[in-house]
C-alpha positions in Angstrom: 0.0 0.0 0.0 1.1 3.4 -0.8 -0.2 6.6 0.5 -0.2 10.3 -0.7 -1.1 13.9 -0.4 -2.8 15.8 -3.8 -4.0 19.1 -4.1 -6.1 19.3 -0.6 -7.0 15.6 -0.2 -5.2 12.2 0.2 -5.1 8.9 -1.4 -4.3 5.6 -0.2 -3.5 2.8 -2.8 -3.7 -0.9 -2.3 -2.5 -3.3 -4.7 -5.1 -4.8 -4.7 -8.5 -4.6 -3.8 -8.9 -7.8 -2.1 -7.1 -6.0 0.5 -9.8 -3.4 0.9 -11.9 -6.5 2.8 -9.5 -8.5 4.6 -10.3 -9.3 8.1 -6.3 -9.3 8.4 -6.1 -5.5 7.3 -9.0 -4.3 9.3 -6.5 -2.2 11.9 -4.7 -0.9 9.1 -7.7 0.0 7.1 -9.8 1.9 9.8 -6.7 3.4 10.7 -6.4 4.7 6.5 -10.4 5.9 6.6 -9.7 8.1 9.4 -6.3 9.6 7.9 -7.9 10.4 4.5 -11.3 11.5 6.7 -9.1 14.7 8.4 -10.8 14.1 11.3 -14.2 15.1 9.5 -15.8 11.7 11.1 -18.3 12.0 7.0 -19.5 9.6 5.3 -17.2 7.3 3.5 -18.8 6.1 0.0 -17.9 2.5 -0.8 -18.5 1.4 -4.2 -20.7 -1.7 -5.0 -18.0 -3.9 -5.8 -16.0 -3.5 -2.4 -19.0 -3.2 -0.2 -17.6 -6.5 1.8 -15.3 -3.5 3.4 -18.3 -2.6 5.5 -18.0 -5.7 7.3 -14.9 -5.3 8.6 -16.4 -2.4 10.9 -19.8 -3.9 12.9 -19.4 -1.5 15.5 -20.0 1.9 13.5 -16.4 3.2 13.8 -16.8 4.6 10.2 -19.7 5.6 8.2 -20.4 3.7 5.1 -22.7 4.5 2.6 -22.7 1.8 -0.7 -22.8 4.0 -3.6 -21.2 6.2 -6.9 -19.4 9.2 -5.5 -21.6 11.9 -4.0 -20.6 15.5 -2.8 -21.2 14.8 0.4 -18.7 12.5 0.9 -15.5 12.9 2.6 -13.7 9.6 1.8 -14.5 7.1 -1.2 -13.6 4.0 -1.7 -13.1 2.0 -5.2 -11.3 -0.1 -7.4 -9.0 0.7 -10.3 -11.5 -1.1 -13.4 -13.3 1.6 -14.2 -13.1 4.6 -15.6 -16.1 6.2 -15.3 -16.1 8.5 -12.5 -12.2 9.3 -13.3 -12.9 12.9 -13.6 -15.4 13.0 -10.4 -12.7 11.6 -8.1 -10.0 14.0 -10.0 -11.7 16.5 -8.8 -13.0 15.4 -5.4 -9.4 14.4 -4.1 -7.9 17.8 -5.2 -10.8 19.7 -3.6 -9.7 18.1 -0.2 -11.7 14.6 -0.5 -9.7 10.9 0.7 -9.6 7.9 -1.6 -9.0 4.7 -1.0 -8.5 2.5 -4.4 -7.6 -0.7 -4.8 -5.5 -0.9 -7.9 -4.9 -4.8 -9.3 -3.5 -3.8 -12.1 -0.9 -1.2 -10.6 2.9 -2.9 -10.7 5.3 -0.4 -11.4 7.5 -1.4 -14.8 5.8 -4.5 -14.2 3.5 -6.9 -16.7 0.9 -4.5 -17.4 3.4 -2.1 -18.4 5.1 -4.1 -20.7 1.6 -5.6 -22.3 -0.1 -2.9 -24.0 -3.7 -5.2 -24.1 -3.7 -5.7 -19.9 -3.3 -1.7 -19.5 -6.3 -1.2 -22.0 -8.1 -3.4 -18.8 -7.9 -0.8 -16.4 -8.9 2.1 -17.8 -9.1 3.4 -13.8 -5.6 3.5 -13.7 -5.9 7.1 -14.6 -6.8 8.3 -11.2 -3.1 6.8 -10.0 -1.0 8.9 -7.6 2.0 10.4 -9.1 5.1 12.4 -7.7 7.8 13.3 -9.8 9.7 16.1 -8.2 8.0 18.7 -7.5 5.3 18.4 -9.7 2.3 15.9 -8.5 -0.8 14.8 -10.9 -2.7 11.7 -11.8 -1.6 10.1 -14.9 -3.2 7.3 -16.6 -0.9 4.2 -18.0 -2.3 3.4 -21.7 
């Protein structure tokens, strides 16, 4: 897992999003919703396909709405397949939102990088963290 600061908000990135829902990750994971919540104690948007991550907190400690991302949101969390809110969560992170991705397809100079056809399969790779220097931005991979 990485973890990052851009424009006002932060990002934490797993590599993969199986480890948005492990039981084994639950400390580390509450403890990643309330660094990319500020301290706002919102309402942390889960996408559909990771709403197992709800589980992990029975007690209320976060919460969870299952849903796209909504404005009043202060943490969302989804995986790297899609591209269709790519813009949306541009602009929610740099406007001081937290996002918590899980990114499968995300290996550095690794296989996807090298096969153009597996980076055409995640097209959410665009809404990547990226430092170089002084200069941060998203960038995509195809």
């Amino acid at each position: 897992m990485a973890a990052a600061r851009y424009g006002k908000g932060r990002v934490v990135v797993a590599t993969h999003e199986s480890q948005l829902h492990s039981p084994k990750l639950a400390g580390f994971l509450l403890n990643a919703l309330q660094w990319l919540d500020e301290g706002k104690k919102g309402l942390v948007g889960v996408d559909a396909s990771l709403k197992r991550l709800c589980n992990l907190f029975p007690h209320a400690e976060v919460k969870f709405q299952v849903s796209h991302l909504t404005s009043d949101m202060s943490v969302y969390c989804c995986p790297s397949y899609s591209d269709r809110e790519v813009e949306k969560i541009h602009a929610f992170v740099a406007e001081g939102g937290g996002l918590l991705i899980g990114a499968a397809c995300f290996l550095p100079l690794g296989w996807p990088y090298l096969h153009h056809s597996a980076r055409k399969e995640c097209p959410g790779e665009t809404v990547h963290y990226c430092r170089r220097g002084s200069e941060s931005s998203f960038f995509q991979t195809r």
